[in-house]
C-alpha positions in Angstrom: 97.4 47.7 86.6 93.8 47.6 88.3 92.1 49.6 89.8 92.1 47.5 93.1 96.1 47.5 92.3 96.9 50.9 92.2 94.9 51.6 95.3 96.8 49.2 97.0 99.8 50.5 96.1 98.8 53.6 97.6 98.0 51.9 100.8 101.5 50.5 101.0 103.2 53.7 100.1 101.0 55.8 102.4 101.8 53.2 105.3 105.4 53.3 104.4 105.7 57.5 104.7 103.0 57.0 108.0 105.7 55.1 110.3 108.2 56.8 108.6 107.3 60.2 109.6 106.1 59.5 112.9 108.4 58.1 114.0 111.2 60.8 112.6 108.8 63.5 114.4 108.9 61.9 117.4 112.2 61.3 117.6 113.3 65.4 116.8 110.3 66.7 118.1 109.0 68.1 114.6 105.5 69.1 114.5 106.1 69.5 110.5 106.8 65.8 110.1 104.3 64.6 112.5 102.0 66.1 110.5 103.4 65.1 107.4 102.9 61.4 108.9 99.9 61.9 110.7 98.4 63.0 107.2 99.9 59.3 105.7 98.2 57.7 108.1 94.8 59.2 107.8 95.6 58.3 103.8 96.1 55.1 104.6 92.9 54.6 106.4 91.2 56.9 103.6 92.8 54.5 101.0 91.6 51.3 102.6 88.1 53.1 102.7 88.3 53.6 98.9 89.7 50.3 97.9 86.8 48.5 99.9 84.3 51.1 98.3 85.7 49.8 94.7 85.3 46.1 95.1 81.8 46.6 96.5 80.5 49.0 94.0 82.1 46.5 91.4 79.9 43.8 93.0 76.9 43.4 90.8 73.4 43.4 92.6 70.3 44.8 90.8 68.1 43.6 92.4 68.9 45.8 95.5 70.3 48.3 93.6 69.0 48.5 90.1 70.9 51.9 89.1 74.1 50.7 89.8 75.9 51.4 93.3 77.9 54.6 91.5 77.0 56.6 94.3 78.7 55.1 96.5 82.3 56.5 95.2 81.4 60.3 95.3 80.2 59.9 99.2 83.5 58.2 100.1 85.5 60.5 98.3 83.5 63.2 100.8 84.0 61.8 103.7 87.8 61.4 102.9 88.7 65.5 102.3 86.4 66.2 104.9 88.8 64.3 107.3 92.0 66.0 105.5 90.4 69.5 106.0 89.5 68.5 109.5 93.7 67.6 109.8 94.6 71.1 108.0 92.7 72.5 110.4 93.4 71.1 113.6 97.2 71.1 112.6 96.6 75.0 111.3 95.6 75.8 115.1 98.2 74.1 116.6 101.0 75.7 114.3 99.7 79.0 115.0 99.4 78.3 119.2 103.1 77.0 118.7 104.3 80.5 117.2 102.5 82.3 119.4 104.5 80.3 122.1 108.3 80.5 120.9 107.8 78.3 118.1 109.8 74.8 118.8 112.8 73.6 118.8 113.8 71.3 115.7 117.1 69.9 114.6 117.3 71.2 110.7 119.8 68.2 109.5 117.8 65.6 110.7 114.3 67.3 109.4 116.4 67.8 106.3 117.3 64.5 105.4 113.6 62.9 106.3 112.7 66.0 104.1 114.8 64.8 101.3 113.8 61.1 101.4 110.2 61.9 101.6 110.3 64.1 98.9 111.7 61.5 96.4 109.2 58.8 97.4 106.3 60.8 97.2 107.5 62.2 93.8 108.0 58.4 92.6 104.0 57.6 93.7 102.8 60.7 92.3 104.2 60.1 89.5 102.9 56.9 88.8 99.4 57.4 90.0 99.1 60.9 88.0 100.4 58.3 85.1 97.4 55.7 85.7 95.1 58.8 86.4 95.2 60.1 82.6 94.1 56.7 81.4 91.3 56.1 83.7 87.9 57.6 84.8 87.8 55.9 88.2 87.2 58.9 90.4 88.6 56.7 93.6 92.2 56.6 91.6 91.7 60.8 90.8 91.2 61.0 94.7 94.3 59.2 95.7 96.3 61.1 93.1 95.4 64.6 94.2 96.4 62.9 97.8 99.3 62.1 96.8 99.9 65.3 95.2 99.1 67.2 98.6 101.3 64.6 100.2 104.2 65.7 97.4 103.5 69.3 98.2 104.0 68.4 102.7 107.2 67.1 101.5 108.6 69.8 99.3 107.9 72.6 101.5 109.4 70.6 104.5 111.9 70.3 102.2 112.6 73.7 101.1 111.8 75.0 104.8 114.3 72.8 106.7 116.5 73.9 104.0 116.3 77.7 104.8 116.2 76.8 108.3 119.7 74.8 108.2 121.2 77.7 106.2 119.7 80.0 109.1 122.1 77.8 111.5 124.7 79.6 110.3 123.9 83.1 110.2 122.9 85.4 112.9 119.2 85.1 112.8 119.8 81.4 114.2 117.1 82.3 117.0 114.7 82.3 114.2 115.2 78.4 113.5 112.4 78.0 116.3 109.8 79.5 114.1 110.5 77.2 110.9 108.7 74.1 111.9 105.3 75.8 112.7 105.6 78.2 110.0 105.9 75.7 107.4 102.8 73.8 109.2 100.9 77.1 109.1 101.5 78.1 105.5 101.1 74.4 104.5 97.8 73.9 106.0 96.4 77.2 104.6 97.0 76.0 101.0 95.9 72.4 101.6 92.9 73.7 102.6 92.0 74.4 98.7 92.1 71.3 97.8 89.8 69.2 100.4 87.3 72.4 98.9 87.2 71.6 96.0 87.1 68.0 96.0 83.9 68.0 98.7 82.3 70.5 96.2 82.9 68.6 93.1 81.4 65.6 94.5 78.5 66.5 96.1 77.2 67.7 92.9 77.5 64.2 92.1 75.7 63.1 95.2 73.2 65.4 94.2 72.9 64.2 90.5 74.1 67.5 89.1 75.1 68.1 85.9 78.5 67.0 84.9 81.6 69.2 83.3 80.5 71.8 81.1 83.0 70.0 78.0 81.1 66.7 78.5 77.5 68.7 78.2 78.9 70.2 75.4 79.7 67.4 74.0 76.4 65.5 74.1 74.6 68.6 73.3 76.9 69.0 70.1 75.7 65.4 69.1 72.6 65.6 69.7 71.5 68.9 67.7 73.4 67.1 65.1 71.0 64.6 65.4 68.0 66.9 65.7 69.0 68.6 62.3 69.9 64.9 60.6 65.8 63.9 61.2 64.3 67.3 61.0 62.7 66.7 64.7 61.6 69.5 65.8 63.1 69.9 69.6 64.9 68.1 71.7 65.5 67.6 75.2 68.7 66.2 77.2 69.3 65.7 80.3 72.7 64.8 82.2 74.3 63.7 85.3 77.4 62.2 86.4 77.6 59.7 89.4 81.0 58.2 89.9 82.3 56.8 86.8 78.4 56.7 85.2 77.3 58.9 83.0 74.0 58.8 82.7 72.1 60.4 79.8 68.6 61.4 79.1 67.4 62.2 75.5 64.1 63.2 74.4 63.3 64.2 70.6 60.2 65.5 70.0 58.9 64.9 66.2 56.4 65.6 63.9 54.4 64.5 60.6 57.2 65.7 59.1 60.2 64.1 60.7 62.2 61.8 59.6 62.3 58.6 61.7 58.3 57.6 62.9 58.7 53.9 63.2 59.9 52.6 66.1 62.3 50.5 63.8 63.5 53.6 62.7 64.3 55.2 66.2 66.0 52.3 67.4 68.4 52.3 64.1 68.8 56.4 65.8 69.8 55.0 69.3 72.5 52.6 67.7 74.0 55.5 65.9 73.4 57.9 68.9 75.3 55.2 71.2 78.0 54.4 69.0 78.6 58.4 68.5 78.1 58.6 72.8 80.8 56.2 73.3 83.7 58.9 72.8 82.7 60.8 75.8 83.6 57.9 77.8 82.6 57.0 81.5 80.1 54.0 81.8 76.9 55.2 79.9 73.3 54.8 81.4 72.1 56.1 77.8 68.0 56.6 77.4 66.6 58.0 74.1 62.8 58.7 73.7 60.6 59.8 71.2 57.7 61.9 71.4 55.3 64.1 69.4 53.9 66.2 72.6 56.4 68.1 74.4 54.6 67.1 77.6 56.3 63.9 77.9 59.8 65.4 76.9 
């Protein structure tokens, strides 16, 4: 499948679990679920946001934009966790005003089967997307899975807290069962808030041109001494930074009399290998190899 399918697949499925929860909140007065659906909606306005990001960076236009339109992914991906950490937030306020009230009244076997059947659909999603995630490098797919995961994680702690709160029914501490819903809220939001984290900081480094992951500058580093010691150059410069699904790579060998390679026939045999050698770090390459006998110009 695409990478325009799979988004829209998300779209659908996040719609889906949107009306779905909303309208189960409503109807038992669960701030839990209505936050669960709230969140599916926000995705599926975040998902929309990606999928029309996708088909316009895959629109080609160098003239206007003659490095590519990567960029564009990274900033999107931004501005969707910043609106989930605005939700965790806003919902972690509310759930804490709400126990600090009398917590709210819930009906545990209704919350317990929406609990049940969002679970399994979110599970099913997940699943596939976390499937299509390991054989791509779209970052907009990596986005909608870790979604998708948080959206799994809503649904297994409503899950397991309507659960405990239907056993409670039975016992004694019954007048505890007020407390459940915005508990579960609370504690739910606090650990989402991880996530939004580390996707904002992740991808600002690539709105800032950054460096990418330490095993992919290993990697080229790795080839490129390899290269450096092949045509006894003397140094070597590289320089890396990840945009979106772009790699781009900067390579500067500096030579001497006693190099190697010193026609320019020679160094562009060295740029075939080094590309063909590049192209099992994956990601679409912006690859630029230069060759230099004053370090100045490195």
């Amino acid at each position: 499948m695409s990478e325009k399918g799979v988004l829209m697949l998300s779209v659908y499925g996040a719609l889906l679990f949107a009306v779905i929860g909303v309208v189960w909140g409503l109807m038992i007065d669960s701030q839990m679920i209505l936050f669960d659906g709230g969140y599916s909606f926000i995705s599926v306005v975040l998902s929309l946001l990606s999928l029309l990001g996708a088909t316009y960076i895959k629109k080609r236009d160098e003239k206007r934009f003659p490095f590519g339109k990567e960029v564009i992914e990274p900033i999107i991906i931004i501005a969707k966790y910043v609106v989930i950490l605005l939700l965790c937030v806003v919902a972690l306020i509310s759930s804490g005003y709400d126990l600090l009230n009398g917590g709210r009244e819930v009906a545990p076997g209704y919350a317990l089967a929406y609990s049940v059947l969002s679970t399994l659909g979110c599970l099913v999603v997940l699943f596939f997307l976390t499937k299509r995630a390991r054989n791509s490098q779209s970052g907009f797919i990596e986005a909608e899975q870790k979604q998708w995961l948080m959206d799994t994680l809503l649904s297994v702690a409503v899950l397991l807290g309507f659960l405990f709160a239907t056993l409670l029914t039975y016992t004694k501490y019954v007048y505890y069962v007020v407390y459940i819903d915005p508990l579960m809220v609370l504690l739910v939001s606090l650990y989402c808030l991880k996530l939004p984290y580390v996707m904002i900081r992740d991808h600002v480094r690539e709105v800032l041109e950054m460096s990418p992951a330490p095993q992919i500058q290993s990697h080229i580093h790795q080839l490129v001494k390899e290269m450096e010691q092949k045509y006894q150059f003397v140094e070597s410069v590289t320089r890396t930074s990840k945009v979106g699904e772009k790699l781009y790579i900067e390579i500067d060998f500096i030579l001497d009399a006693s190099s190697n390679a010193q026609t320019v026939k020679e160094h562009d045999l060295i740029r075939e290998e080094m590309d063909h050698q590049m192209k099992g770090i994956g990601y679409t390459q912006w690859l630029t190899i230069s060759f230099t006998q004053d370090r100045k110009w490195a």
